[in-house]
Biopython code that builds the backbone (N, CA, C, O; Angstrom):
import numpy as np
from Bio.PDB.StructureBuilder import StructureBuilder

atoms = [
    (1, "UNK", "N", (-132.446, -0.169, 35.000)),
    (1, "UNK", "CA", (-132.323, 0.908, 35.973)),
    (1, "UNK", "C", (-131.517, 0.454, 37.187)),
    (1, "UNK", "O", (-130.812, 1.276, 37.772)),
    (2, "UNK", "N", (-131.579, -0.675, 37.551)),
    (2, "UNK", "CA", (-130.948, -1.071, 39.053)),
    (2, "UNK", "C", (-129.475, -1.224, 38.233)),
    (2, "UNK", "O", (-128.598, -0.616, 38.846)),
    (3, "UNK", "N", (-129.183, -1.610, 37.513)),
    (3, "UNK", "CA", (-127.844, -2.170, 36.912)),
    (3, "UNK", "C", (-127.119, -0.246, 37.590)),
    (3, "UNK", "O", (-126.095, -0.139, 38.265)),
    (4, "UNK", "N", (-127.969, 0.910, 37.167)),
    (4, "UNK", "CA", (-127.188, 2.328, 37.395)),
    (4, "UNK", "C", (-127.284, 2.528, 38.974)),
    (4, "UNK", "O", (-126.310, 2.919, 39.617)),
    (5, "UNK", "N", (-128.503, 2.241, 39.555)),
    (5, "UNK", "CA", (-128.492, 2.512, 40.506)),
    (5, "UNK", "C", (-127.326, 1.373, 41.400)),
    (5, "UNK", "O", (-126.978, 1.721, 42.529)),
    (6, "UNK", "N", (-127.006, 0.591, 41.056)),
    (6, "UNK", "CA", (-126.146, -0.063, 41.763)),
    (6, "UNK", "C", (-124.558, 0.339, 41.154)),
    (6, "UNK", "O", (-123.701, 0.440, 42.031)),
    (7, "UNK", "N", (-124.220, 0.514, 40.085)),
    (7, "UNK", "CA", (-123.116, 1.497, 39.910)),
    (7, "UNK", "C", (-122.977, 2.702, 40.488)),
    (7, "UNK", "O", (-121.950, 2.853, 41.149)),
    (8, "UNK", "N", (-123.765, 3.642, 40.417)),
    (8, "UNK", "CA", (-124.468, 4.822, 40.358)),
    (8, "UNK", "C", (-124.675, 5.278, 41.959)),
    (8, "UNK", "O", (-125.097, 6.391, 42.274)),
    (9, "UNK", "N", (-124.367, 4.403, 42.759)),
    (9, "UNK", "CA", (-125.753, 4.731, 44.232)),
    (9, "UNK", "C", (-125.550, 6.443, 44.387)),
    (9, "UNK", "O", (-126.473, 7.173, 44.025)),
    (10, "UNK", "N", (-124.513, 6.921, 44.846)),
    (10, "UNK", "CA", (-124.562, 8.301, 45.673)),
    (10, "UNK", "C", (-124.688, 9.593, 44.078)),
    (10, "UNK", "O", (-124.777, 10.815, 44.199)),
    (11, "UNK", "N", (-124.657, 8.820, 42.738)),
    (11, "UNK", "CA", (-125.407, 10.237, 42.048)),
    (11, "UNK", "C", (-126.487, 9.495, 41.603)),
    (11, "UNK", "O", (-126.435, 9.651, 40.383)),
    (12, "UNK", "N", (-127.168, 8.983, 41.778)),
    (12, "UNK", "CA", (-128.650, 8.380, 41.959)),
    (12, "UNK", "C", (-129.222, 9.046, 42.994)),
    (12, "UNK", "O", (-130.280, 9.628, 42.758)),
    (13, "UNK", "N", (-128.673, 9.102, 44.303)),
    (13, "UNK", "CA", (-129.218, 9.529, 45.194)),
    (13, "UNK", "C", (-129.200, 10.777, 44.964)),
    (13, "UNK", "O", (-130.014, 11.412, 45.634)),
    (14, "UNK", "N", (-128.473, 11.447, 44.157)),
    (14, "UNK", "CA", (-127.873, 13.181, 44.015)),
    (14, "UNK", "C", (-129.411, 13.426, 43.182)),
    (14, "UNK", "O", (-130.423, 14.062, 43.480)),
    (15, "UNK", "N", (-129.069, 12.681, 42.143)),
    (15, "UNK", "CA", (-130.227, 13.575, 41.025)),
    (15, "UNK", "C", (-131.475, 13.538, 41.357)),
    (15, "UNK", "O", (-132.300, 14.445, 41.252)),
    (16, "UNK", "N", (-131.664, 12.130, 41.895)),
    (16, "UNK", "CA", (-133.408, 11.725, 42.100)),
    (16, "UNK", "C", (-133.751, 12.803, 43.325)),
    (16, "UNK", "O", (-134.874, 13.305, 43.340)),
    (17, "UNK", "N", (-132.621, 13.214, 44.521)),
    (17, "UNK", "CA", (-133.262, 14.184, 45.560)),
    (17, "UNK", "C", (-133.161, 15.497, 45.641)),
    (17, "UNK", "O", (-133.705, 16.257, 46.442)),
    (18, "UNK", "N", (-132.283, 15.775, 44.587)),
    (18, "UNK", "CA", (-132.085, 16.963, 44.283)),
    (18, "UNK", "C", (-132.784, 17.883, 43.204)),
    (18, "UNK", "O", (-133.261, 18.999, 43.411)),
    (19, "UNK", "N", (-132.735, 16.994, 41.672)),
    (19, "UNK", "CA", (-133.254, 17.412, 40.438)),
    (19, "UNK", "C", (-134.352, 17.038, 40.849)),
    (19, "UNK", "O", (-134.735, 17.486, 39.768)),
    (20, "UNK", "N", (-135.414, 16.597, 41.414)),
    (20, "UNK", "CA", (-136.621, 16.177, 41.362)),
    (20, "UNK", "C", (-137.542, 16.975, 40.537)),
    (20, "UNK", "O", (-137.213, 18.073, 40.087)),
    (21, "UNK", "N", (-138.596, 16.481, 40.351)),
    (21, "UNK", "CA", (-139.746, 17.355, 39.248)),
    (21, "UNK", "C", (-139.871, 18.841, 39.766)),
    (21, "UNK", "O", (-140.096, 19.822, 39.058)),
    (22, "UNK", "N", (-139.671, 18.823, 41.217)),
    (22, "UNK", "CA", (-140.297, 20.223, 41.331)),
    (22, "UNK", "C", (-139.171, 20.869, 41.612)),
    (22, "UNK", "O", (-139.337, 21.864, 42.317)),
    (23, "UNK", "N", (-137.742, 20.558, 41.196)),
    (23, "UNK", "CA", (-136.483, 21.649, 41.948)),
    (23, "UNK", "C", (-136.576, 22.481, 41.341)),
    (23, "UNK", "O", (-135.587, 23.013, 41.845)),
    (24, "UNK", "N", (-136.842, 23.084, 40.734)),
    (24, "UNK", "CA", (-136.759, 24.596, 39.779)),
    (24, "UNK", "C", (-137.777, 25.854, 40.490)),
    (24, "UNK", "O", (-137.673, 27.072, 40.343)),
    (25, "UNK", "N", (-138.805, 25.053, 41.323)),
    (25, "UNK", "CA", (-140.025, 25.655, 41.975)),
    (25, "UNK", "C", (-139.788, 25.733, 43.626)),
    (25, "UNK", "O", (-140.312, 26.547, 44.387)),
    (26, "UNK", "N", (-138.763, 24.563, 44.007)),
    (26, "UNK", "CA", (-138.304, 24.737, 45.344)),
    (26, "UNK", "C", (-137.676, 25.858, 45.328)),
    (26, "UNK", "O", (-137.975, 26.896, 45.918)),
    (27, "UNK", "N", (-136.509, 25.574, 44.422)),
    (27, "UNK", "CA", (-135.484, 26.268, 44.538)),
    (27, "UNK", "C", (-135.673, 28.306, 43.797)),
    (27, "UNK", "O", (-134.975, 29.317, 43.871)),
    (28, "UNK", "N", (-136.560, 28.066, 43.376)),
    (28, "UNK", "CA", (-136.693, 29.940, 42.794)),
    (28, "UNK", "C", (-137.452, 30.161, 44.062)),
    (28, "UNK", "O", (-138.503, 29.683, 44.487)),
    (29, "UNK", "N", (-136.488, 31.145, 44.600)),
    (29, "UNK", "CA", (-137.066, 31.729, 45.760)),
    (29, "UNK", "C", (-136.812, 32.896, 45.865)),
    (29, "UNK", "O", (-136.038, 33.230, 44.968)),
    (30, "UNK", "N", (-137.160, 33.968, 46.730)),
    (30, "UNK", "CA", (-136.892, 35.322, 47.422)),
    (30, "UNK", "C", (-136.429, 36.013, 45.659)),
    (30, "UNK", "O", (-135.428, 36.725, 45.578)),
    (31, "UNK", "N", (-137.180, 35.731, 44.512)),
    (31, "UNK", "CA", (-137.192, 35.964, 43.724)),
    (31, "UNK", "C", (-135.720, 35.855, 42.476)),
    (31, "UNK", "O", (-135.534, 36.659, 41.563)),
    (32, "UNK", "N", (-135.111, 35.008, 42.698)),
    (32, "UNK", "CA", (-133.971, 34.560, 42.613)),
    (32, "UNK", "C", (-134.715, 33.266, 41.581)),
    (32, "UNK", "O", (-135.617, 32.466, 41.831)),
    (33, "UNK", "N", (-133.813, 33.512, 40.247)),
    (33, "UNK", "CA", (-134.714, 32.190, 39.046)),
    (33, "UNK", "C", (-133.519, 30.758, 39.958)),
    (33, "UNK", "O", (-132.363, 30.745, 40.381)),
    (34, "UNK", "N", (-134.531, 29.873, 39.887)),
    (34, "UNK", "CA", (-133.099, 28.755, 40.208)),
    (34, "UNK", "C", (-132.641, 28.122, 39.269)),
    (34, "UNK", "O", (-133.159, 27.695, 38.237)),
    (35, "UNK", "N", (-131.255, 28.059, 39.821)),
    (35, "UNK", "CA", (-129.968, 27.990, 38.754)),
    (35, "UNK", "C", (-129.544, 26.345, 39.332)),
    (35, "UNK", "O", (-129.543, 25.978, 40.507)),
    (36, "UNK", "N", (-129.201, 25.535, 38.129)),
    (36, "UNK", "CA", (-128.322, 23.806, 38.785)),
    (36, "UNK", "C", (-127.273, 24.126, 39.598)),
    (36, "UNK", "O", (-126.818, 23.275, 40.362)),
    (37, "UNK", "N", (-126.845, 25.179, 39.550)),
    (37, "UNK", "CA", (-125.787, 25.502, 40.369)),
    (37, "UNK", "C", (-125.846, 25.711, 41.842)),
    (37, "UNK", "O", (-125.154, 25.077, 42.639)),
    (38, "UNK", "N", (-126.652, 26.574, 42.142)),
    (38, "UNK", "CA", (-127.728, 26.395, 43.499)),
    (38, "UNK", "C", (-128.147, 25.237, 43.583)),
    (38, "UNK", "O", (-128.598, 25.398, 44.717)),
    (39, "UNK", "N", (-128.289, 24.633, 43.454)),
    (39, "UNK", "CA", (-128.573, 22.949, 43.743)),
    (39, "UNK", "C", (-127.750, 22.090, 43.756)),
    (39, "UNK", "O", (-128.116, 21.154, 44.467)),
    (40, "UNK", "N", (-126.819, 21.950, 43.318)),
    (40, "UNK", "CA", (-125.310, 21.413, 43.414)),
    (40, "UNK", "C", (-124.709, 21.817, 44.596)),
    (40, "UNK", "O", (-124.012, 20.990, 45.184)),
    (41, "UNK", "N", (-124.892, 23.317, 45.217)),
    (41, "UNK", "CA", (-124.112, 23.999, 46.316)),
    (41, "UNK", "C", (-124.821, 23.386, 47.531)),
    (41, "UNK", "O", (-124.156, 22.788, 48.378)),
    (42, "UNK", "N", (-125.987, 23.499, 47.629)),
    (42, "UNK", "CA", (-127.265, 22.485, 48.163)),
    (42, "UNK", "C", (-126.948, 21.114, 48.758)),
    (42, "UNK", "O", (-126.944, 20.661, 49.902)),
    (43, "UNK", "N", (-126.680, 20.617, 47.521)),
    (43, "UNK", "CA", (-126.094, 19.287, 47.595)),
    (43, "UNK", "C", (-124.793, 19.121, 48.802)),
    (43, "UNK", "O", (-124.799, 18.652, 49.940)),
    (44, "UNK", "N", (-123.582, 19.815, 47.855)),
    (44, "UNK", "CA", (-122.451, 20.139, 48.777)),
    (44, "UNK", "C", (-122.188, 20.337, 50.211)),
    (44, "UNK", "O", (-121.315, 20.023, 51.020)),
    (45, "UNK", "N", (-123.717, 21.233, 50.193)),
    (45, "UNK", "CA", (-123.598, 21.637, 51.915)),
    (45, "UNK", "C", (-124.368, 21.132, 53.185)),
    (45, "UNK", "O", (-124.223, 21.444, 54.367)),
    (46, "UNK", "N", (-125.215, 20.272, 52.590)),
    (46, "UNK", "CA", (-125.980, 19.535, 52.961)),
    (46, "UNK", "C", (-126.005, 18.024, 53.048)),
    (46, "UNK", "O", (-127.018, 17.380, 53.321)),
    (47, "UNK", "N", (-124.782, 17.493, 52.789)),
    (47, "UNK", "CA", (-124.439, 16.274, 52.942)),
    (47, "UNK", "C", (-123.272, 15.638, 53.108)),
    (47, "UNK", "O", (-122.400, 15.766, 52.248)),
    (48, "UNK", "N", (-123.046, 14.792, 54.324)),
    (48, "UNK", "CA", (-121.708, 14.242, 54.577)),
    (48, "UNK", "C", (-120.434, 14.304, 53.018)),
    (48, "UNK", "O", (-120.691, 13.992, 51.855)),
    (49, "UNK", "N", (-119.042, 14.840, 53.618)),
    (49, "UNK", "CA", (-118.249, 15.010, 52.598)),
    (49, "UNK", "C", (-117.900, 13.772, 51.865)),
    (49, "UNK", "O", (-117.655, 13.746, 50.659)),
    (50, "UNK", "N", (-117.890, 12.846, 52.578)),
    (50, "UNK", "CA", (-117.868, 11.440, 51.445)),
    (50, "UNK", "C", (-119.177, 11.108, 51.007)),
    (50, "UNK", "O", (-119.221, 9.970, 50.539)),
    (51, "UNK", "N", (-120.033, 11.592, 51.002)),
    (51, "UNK", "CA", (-121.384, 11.353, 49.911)),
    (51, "UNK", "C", (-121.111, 12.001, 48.554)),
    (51, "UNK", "O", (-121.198, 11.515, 47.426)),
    (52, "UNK", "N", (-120.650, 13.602, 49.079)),
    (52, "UNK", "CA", (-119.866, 14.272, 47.697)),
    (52, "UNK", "C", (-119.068, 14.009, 47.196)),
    (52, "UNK", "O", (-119.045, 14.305, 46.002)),
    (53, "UNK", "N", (-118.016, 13.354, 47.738)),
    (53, "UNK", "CA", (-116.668, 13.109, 47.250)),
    (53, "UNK", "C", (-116.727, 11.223, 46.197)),
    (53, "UNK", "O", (-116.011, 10.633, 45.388)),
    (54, "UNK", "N", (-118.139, 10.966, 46.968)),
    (54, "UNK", "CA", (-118.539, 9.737, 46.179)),
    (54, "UNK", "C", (-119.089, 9.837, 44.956)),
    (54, "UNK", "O", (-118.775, 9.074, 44.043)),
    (55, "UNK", "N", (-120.091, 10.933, 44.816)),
    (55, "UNK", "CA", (-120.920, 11.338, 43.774)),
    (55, "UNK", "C", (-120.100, 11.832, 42.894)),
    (55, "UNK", "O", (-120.400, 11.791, 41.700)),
    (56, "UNK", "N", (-119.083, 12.308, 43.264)),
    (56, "UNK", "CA", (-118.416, 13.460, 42.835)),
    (56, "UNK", "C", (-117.646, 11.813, 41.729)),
    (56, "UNK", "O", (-118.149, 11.510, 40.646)),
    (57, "UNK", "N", (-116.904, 11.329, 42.107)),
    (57, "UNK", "CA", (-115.933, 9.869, 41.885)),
    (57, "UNK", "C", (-116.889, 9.428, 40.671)),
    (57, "UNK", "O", (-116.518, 9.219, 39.516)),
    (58, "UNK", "N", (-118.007, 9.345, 41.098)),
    (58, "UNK", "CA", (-119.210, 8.494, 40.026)),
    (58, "UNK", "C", (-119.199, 9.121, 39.160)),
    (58, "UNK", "O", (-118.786, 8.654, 38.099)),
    (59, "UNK", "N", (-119.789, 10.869, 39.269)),
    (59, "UNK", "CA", (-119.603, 11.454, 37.723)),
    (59, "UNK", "C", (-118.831, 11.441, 37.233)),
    (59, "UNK", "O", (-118.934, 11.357, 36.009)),
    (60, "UNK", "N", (-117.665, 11.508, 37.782)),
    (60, "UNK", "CA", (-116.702, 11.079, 36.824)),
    (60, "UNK", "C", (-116.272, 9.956, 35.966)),
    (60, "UNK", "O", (-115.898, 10.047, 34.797)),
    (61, "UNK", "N", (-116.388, 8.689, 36.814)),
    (61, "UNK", "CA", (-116.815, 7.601, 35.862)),
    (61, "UNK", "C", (-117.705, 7.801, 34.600)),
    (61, "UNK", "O", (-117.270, 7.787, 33.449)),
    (62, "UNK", "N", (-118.866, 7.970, 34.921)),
    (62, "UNK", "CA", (-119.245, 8.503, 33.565)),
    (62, "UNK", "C", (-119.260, 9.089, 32.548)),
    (62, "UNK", "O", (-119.638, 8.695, 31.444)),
    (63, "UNK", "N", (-118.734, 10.347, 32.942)),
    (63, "UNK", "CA", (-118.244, 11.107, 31.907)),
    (63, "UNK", "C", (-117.047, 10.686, 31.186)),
    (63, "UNK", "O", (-116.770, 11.244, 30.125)),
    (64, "UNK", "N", (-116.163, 9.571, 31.751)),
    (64, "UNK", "CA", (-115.084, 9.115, 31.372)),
    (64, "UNK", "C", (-115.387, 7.957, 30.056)),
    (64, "UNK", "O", (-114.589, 7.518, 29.228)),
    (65, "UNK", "N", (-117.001, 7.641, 30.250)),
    (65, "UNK", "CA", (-117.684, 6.438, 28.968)),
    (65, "UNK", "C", (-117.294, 6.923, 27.945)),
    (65, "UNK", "O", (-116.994, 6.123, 27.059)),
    (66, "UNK", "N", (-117.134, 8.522, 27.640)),
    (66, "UNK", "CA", (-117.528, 9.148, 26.541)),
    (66, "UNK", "C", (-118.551, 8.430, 25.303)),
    (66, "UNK", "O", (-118.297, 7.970, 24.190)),
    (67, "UNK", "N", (-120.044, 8.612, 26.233)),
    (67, "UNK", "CA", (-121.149, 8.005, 25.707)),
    (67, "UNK", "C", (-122.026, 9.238, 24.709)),
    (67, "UNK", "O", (-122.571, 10.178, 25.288)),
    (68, "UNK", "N", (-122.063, 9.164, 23.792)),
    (68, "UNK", "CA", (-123.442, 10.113, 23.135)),
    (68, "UNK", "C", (-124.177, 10.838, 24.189)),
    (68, "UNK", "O", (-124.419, 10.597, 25.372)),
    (69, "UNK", "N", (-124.419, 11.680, 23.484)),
    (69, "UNK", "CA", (-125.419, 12.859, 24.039)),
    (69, "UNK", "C", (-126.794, 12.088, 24.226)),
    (69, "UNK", "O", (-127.401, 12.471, 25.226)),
    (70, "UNK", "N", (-127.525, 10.939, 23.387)),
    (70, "UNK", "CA", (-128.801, 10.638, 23.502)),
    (70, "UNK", "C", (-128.431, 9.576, 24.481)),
    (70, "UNK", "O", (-129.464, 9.112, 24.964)),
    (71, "UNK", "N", (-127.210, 8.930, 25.029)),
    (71, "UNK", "CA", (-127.000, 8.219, 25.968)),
    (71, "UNK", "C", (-127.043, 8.978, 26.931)),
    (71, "UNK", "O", (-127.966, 8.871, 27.738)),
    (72, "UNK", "N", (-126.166, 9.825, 27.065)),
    (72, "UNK", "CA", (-126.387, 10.527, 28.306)),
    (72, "UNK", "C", (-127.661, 10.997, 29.009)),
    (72, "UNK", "O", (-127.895, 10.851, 30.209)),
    (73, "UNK", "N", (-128.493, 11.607, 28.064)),
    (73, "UNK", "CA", (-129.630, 12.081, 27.878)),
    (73, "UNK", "C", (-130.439, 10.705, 28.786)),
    (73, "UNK", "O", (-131.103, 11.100, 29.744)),
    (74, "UNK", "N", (-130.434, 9.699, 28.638)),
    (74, "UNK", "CA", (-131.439, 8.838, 28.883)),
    (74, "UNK", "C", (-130.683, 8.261, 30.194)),
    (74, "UNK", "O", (-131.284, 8.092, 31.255)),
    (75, "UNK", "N", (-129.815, 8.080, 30.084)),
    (75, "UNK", "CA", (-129.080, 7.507, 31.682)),
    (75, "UNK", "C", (-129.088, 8.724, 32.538)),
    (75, "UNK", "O", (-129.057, 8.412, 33.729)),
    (76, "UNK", "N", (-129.119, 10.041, 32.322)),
    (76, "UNK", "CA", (-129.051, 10.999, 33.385)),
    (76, "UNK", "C", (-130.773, 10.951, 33.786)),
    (76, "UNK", "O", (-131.207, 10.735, 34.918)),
    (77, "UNK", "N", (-131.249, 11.099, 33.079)),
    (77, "UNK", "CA", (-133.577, 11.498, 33.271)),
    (77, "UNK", "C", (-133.575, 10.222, 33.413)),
    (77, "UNK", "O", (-133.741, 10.098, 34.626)),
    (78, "UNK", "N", (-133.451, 8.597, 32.723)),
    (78, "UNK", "CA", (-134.427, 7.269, 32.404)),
    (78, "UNK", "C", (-133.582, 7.004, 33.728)),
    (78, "UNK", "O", (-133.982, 7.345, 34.841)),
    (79, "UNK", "N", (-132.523, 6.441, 33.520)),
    (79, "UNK", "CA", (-131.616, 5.697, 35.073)),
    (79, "UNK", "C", (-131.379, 6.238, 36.245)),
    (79, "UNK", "O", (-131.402, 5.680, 37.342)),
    (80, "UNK", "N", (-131.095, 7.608, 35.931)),
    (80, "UNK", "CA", (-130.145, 8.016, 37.273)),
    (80, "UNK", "C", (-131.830, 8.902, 38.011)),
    (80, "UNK", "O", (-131.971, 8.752, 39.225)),
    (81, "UNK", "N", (-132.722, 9.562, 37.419)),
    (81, "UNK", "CA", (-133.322, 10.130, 37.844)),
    (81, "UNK", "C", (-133.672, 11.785, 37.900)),
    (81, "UNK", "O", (-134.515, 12.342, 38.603)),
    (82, "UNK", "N", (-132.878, 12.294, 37.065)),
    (82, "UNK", "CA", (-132.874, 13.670, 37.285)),
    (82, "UNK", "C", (-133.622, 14.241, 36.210)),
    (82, "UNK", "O", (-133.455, 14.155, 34.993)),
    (83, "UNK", "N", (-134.505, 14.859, 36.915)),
    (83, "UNK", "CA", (-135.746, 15.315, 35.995)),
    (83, "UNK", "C", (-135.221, 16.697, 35.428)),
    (83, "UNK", "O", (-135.786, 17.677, 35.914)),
    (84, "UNK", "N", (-134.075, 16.991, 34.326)),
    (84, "UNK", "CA", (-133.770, 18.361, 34.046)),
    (84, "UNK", "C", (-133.761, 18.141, 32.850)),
    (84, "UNK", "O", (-133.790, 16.973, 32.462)),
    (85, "UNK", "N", (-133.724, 19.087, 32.046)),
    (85, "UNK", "CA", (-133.285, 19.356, 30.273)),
    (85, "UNK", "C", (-132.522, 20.513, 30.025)),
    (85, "UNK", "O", (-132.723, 21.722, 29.914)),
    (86, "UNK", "N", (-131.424, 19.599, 29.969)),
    (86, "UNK", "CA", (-130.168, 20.160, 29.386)),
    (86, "UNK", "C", (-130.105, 20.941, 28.013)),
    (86, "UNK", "O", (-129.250, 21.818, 28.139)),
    (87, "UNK", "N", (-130.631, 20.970, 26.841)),
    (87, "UNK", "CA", (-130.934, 22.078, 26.490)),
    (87, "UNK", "C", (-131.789, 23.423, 26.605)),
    (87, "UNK", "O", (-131.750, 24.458, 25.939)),
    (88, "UNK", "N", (-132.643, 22.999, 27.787)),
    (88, "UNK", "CA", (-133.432, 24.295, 27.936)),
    (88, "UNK", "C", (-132.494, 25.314, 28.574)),
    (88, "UNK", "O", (-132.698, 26.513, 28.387)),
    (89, "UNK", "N", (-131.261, 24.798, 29.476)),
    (89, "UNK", "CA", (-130.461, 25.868, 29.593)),
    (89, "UNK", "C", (-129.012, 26.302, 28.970)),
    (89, "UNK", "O", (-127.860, 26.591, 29.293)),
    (90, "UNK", "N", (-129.828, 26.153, 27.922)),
    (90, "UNK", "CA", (-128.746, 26.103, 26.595)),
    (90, "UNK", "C", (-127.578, 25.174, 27.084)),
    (90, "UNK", "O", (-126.643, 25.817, 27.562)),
    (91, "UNK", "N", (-127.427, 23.919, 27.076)),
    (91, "UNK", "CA", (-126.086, 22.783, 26.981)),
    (91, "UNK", "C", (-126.252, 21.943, 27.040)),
    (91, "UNK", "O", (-127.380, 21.614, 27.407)),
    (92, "UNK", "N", (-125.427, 21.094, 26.780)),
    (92, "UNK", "CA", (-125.782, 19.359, 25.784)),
    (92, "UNK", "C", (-126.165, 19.069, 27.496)),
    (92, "UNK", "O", (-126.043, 19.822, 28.463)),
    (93, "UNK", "N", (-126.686, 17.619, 27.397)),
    (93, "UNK", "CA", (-125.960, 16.885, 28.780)),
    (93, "UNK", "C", (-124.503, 16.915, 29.127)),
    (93, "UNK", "O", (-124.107, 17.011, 30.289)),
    (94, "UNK", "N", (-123.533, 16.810, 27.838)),
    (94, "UNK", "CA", (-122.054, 16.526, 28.309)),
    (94, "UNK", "C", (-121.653, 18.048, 29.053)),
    (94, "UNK", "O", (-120.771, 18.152, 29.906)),
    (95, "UNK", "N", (-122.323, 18.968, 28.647)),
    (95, "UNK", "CA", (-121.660, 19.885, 29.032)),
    (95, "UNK", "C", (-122.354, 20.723, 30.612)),
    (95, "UNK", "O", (-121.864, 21.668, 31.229)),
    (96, "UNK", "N", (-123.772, 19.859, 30.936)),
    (96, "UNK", "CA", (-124.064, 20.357, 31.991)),
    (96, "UNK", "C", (-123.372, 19.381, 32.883)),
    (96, "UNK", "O", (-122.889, 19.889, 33.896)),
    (97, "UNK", "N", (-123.218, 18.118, 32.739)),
    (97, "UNK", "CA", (-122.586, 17.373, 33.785)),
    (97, "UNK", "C", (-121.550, 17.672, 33.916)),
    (97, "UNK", "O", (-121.380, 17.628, 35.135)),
    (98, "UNK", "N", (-120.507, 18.025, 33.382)),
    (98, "UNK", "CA", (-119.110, 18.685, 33.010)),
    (98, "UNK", "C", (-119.125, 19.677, 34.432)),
    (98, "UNK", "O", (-118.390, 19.516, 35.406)),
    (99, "UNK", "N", (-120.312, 20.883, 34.241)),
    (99, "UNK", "CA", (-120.319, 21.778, 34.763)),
    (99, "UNK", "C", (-121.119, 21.577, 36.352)),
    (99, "UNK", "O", (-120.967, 22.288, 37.345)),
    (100, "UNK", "N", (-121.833, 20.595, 36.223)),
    (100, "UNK", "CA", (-121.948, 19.989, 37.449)),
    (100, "UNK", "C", (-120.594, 19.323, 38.425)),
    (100, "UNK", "O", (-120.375, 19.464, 39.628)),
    (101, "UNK", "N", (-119.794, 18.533, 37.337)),
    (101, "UNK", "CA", (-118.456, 18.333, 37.748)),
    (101, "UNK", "C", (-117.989, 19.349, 38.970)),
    (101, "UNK", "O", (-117.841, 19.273, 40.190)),
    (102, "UNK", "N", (-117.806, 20.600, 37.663)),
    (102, "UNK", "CA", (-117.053, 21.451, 38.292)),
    (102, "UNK", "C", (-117.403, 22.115, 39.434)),
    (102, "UNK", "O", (-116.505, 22.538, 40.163)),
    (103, "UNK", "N", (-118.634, 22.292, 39.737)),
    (103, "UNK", "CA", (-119.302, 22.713, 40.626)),
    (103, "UNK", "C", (-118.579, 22.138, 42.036)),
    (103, "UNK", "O", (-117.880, 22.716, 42.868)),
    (104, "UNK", "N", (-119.090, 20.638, 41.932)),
    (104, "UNK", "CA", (-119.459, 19.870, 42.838)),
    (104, "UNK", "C", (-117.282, 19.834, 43.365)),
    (104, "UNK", "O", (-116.987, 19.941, 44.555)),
    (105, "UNK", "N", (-116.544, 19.734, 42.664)),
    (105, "UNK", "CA", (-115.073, 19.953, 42.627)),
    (105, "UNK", "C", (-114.325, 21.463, 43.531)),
    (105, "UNK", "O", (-113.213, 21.697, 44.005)),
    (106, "UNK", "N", (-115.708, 22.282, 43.422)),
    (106, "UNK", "CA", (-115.682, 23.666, 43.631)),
    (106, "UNK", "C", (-114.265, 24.397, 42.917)),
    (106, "UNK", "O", (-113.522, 25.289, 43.326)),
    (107, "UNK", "N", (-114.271, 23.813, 42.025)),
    (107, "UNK", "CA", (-112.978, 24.899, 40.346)),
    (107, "UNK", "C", (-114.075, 25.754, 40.043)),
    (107, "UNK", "O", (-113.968, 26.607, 39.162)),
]
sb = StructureBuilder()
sb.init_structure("model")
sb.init_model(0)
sb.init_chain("A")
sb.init_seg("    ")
for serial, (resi, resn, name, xyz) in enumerate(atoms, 1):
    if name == "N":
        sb.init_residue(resn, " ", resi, " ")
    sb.init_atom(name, np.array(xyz, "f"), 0.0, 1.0, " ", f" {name:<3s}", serial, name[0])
structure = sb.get_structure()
């Protein structure tokens, strides 16, 4: 785990304070289901632009491993911290981080 978190620091810091166990329950509010996307924007707006622009640098490193889905799977929840499941909203890991990418890129 430290081996990611020391590659990793500013989307370590992203997932573990953002995805946490209860973001789905923070974040559904004023009756609004919460979406990763709202939490990514969250992220964005709520933290110095080189924290994003760092996190932002890191996912990309990773996604650049082109590692398996059960890799990803375990370095995004086991290492990095982010308590989500990527198929419950219908998409692999590759394709929610992708879309986290894009988010966080604002494309």
């Amino acid at each position: 785990m430290a081996l990611y978190k020391k590659r990793y620091p500013e989307l370590t810091y992203f997932f573990g304070a953002y995805f946490h166990q209860d973001w789905t329950v923070m974040y559904d509010w004023q009756g609004n289901e919460a979406t990763f996307e709202v939490v990514v924007c969250d992220f964005k707006n709520n933290n110095p632009k080189e924290t994003v622009i760092q996190a932002t640098q890191e996912l990309e490193q990773l996604l650049k491993q082109n590692l398996t889905e059960s890799s990803l799977r375990r370095i995004v929840t086991d290492k990095l911290g982010a308590n989500v499941y990527a198929p419950g909203m219908g998409l692999t890991y590759q394709k929610w981080l992708e879309a986290v990418l894009t988010v966080l890129k604002g494309i």
